[in-house]
N, CA, C and O of each residue as an XYZ file, in Angstrom:
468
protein
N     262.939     75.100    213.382
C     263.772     76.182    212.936
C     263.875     76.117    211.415
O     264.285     75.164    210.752
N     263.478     77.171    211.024
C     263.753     77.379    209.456
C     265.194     77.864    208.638
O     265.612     79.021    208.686
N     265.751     76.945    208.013
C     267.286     76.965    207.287
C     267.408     77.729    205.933
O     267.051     77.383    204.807
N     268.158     79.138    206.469
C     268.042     80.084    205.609
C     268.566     79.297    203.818
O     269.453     78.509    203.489
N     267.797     79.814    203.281
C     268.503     79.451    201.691
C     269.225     80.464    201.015
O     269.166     81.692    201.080
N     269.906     79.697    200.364
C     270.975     80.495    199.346
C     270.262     81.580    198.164
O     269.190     81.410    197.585
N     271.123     82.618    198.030
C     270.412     83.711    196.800
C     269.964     84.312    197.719
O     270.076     84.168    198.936
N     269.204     85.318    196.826
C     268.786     86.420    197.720
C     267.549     86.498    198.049
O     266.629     85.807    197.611
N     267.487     87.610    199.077
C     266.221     87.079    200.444
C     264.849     87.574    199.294
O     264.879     88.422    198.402
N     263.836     86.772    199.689
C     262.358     87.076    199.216
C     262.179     88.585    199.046
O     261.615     88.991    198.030
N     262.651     89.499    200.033
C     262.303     90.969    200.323
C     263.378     91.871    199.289
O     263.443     93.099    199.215
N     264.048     91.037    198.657
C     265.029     92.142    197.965
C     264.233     92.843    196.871
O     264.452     94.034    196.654
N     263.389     92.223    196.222
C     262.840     93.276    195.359
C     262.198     94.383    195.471
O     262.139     95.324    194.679
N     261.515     94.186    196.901
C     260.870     95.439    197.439
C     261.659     96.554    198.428
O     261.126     97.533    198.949
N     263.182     96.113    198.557
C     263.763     96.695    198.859
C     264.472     98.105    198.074
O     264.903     97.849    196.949
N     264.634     99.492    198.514
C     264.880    100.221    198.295
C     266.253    100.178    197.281
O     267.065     99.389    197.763
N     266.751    100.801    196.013
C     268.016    100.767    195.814
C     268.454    101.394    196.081
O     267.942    102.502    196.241
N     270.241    101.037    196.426
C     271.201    101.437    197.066
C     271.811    103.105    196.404
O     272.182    103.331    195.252
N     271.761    103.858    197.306
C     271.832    105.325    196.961
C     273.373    105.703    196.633
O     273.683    106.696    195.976
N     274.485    104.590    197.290
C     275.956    104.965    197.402
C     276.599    105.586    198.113
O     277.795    105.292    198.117
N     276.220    106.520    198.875
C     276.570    106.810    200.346
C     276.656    106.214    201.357
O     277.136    106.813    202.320
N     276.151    104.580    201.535
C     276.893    104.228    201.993
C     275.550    103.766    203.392
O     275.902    102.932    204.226
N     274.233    104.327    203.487
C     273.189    104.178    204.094
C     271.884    103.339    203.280
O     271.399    103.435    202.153
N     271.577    102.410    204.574
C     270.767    101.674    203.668
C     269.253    101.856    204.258
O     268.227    101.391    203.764
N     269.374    102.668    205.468
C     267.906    102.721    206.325
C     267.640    104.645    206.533
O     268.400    105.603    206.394
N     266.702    104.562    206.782
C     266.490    106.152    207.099
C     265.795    106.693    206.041
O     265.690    105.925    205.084
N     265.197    107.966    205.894
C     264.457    108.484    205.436
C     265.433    108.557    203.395
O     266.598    108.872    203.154
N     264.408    108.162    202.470
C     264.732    108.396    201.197
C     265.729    109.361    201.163
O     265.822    110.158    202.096
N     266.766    109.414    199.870
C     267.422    110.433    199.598
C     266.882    111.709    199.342
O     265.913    111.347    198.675
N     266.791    113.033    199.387
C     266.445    113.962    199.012
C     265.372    114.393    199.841
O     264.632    115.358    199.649
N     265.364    113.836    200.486
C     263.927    113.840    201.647
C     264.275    114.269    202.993
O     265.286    113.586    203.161
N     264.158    114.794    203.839
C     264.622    115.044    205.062
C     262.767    115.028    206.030
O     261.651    115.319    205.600
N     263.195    114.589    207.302
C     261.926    114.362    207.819
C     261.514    115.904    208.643
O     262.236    116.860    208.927
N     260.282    115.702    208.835
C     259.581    116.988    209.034
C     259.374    117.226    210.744
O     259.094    116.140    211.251
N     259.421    118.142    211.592
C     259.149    117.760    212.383
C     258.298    117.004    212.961
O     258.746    116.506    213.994
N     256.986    116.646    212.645
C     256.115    115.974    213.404
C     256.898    114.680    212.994
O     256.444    113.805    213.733
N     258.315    113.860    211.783
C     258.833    112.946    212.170
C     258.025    111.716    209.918
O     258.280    110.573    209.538
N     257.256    112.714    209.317
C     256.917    112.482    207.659
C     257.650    113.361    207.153
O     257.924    114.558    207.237
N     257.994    112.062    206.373
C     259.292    112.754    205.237
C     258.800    113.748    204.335
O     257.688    113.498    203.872
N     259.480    115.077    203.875
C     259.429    116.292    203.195
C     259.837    116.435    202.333
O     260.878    115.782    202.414
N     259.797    116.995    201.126
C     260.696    117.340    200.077
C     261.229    118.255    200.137
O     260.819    119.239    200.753
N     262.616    118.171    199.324
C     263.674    119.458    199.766
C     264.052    119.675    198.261
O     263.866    118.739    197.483
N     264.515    120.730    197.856
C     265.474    121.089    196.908
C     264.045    120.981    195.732
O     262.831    120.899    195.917
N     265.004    121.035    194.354
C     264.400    120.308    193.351
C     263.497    119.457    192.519
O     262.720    119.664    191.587
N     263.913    118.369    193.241
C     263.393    116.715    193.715
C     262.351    116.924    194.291
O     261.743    115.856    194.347
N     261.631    117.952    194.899
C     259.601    117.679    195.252
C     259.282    117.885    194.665
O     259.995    118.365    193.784
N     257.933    117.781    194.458
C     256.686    117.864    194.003
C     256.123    118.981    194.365
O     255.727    119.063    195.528
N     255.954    120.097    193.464
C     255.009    121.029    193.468
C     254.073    121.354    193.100
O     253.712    122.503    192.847
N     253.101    119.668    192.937
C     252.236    119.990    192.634
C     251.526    120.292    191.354
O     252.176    121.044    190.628
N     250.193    119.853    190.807
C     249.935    120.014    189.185
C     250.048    121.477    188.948
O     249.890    122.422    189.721
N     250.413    121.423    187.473
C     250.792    123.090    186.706
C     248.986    123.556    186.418
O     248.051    122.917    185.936
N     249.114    125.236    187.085
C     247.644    125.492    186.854
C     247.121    125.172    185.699
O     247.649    124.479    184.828
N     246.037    125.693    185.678
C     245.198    125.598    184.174
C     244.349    126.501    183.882
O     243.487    126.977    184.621
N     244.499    126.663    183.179
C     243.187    127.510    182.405
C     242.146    127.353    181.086
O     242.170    127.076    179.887
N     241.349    127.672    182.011
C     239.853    127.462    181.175
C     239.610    127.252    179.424
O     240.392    128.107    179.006
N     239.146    126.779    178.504
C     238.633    126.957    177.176
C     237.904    128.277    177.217
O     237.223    128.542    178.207
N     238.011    129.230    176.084
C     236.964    130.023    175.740
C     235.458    129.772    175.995
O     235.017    128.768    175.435
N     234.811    130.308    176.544
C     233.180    129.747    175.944
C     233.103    129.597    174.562
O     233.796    130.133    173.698
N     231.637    128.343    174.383
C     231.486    127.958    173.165
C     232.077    127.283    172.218
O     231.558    127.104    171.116
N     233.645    126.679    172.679
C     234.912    126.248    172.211
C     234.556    124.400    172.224
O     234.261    123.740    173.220
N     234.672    123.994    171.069
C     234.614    122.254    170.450
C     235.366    122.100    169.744
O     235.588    122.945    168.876
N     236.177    120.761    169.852
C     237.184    120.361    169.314
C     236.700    120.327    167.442
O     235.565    120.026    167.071
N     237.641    120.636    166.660
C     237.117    120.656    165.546
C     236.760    119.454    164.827
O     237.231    118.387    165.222
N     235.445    119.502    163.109
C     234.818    118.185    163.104
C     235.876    118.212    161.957
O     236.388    119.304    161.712
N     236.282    117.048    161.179
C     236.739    116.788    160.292
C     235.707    116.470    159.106
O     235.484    117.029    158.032
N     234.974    114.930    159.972
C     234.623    114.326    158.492
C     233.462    114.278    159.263
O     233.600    114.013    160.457
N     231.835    114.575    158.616
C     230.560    114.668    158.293
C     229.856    113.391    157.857
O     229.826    112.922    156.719
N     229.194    112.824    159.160
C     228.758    111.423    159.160
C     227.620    111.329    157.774
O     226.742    112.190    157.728
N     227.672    110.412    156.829
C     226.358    110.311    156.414
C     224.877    110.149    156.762
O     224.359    109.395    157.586
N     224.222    111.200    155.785
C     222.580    110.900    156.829
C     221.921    109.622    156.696
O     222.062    109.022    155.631
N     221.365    109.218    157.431
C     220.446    107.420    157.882
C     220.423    107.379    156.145
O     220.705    108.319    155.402
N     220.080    106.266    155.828
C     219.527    105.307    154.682
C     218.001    104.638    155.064
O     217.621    104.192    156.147
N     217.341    104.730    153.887
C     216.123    104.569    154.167
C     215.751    103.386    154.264
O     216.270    102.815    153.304
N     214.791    102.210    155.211
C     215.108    101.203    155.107
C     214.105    100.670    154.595
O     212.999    101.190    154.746
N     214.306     99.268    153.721
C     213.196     98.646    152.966
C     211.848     98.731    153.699
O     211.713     99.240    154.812
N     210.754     98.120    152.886
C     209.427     98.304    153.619
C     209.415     96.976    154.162
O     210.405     96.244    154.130
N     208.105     96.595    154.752
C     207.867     95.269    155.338
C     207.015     94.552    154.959
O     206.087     95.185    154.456
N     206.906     93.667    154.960
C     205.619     92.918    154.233
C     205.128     92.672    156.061
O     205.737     92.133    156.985
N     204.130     93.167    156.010
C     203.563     92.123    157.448
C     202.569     91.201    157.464
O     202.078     90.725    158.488
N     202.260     90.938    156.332
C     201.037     89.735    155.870
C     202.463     88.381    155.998
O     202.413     87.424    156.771
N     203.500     88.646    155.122
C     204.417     87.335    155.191
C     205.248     87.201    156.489
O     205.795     86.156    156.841
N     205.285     88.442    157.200
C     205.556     88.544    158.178
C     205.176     87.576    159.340
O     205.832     86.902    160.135
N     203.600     87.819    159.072
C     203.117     87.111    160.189
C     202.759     86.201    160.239
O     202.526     85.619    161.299
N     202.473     85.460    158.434
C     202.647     83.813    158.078
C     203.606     83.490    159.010
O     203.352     82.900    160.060
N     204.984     83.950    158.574
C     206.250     83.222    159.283
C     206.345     82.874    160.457
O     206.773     81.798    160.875
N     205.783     84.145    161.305
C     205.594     84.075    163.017
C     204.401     82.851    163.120
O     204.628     82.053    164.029
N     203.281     82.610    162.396
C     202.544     81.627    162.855
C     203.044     80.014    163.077
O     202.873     79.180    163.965
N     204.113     80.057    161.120
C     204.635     78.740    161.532
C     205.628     78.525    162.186
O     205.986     77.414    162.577
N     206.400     79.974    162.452
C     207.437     78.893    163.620
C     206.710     78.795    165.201
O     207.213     78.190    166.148
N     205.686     79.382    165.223
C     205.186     79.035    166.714
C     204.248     77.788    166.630
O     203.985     77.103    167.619
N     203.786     77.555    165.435
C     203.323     75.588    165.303
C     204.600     74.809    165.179
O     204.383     73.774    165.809
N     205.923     74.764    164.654
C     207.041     74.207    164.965
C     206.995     74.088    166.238
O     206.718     73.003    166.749
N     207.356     75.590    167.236
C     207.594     74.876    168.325
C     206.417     74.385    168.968
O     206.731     73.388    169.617
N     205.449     74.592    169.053
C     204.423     73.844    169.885
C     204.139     72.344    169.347
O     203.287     71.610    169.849
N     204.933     72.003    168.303
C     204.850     70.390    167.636
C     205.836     69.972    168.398
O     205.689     68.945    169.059
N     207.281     70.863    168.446
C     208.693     70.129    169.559
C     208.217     69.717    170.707
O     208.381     68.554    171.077
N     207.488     70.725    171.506
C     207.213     70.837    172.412
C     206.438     69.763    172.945
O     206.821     69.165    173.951
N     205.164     69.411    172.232
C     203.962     67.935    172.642
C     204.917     66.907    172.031
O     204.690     65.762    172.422
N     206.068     67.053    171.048
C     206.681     65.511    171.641
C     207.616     65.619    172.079
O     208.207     64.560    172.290
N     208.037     66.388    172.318
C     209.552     66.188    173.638
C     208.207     65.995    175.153
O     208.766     65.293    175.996
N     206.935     66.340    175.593
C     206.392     66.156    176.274
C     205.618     64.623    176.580
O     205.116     64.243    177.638
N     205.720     63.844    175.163
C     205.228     62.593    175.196
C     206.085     61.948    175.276
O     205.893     60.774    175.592
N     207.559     62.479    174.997
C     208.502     61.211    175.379
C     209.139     61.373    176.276
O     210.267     60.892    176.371
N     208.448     62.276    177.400
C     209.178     62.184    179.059
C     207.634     61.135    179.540
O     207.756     60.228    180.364
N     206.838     61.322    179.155
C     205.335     60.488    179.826
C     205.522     58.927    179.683
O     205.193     57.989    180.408
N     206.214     59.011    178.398
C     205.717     57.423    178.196
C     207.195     56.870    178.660
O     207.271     55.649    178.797
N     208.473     57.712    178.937
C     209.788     57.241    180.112
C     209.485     57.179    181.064
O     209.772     56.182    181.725
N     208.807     58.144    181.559
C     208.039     58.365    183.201
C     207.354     57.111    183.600
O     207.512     56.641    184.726
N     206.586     56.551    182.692
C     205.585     55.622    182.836
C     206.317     54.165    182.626
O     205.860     53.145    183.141
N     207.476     54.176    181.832
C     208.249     53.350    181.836
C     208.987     53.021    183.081
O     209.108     51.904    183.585
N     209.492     54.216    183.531
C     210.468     53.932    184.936
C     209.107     53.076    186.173
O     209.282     52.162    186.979
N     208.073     53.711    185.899
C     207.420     54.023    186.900
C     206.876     52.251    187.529
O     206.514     51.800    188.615
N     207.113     51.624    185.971
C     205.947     50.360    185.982
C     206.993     49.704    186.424
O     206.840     49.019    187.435
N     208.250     49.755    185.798
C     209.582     49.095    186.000
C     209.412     49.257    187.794
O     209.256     48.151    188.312
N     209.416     50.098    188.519
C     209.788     50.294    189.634
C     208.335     49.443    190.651
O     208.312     48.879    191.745
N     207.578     49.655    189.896
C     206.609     48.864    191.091
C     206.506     47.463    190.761
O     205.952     46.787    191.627
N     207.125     46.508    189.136
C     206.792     45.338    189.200
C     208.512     44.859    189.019
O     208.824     43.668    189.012
């Protein structure tokens, strides 16, 4: 058996506030239920729904203020130094590369000798 605790119950926040009349169950204030037994709006207090609308003129855009500047022209390229550069960083990495590859071979070969003698 579970021993109610002091303060107020878990459900009070999702509980409805108190209208002052004096009812704490039954259909919302201002609401009266419908026959099939879903609450209705009465008086004032409903919802009637979004206010119509009407259309823009044709051809109608919000107005521009401020007028982007046109592109800037961009420097030229060298592609002779261009492609120096691309050569040596692809001999960089292919130099990382054959020795980060020789020093898994000669660990490999280390574990390997270790393990059979």
């Amino acid at each position: 058996m579970t021993t109610p605790r002091p303060g107020p119950a878990p459900d009070d926040a999702w509980r409805r506030p108190d209208t002052g009349d004096g009812s704490t169950s039954g259909a919302p204030s201002g609401r009266q239920p419908a026959p099939d037994g879903t609450p209705r709006p009465t008086g004032a207090a409903g919802y009637g729904g979004p206010p119509p609308t009407t259309a823009p003129p044709p051809g109608w855009r919000p107005p521009v203020h401020v007028q982007p500047a046109p592109p800037r022209q961009l420097p030229a390229q060298d592609m002779v130094a261009l492609d120096a550069q691309e050569q040596r960083a692809q001999r960089v990495t292919w130099i990382i590369g054959a020795v980060a590859g020789a020093v898994l071979l000669i660990l490999g070969c280390l574990l390997c000798t270790r393990a059979l003698f």
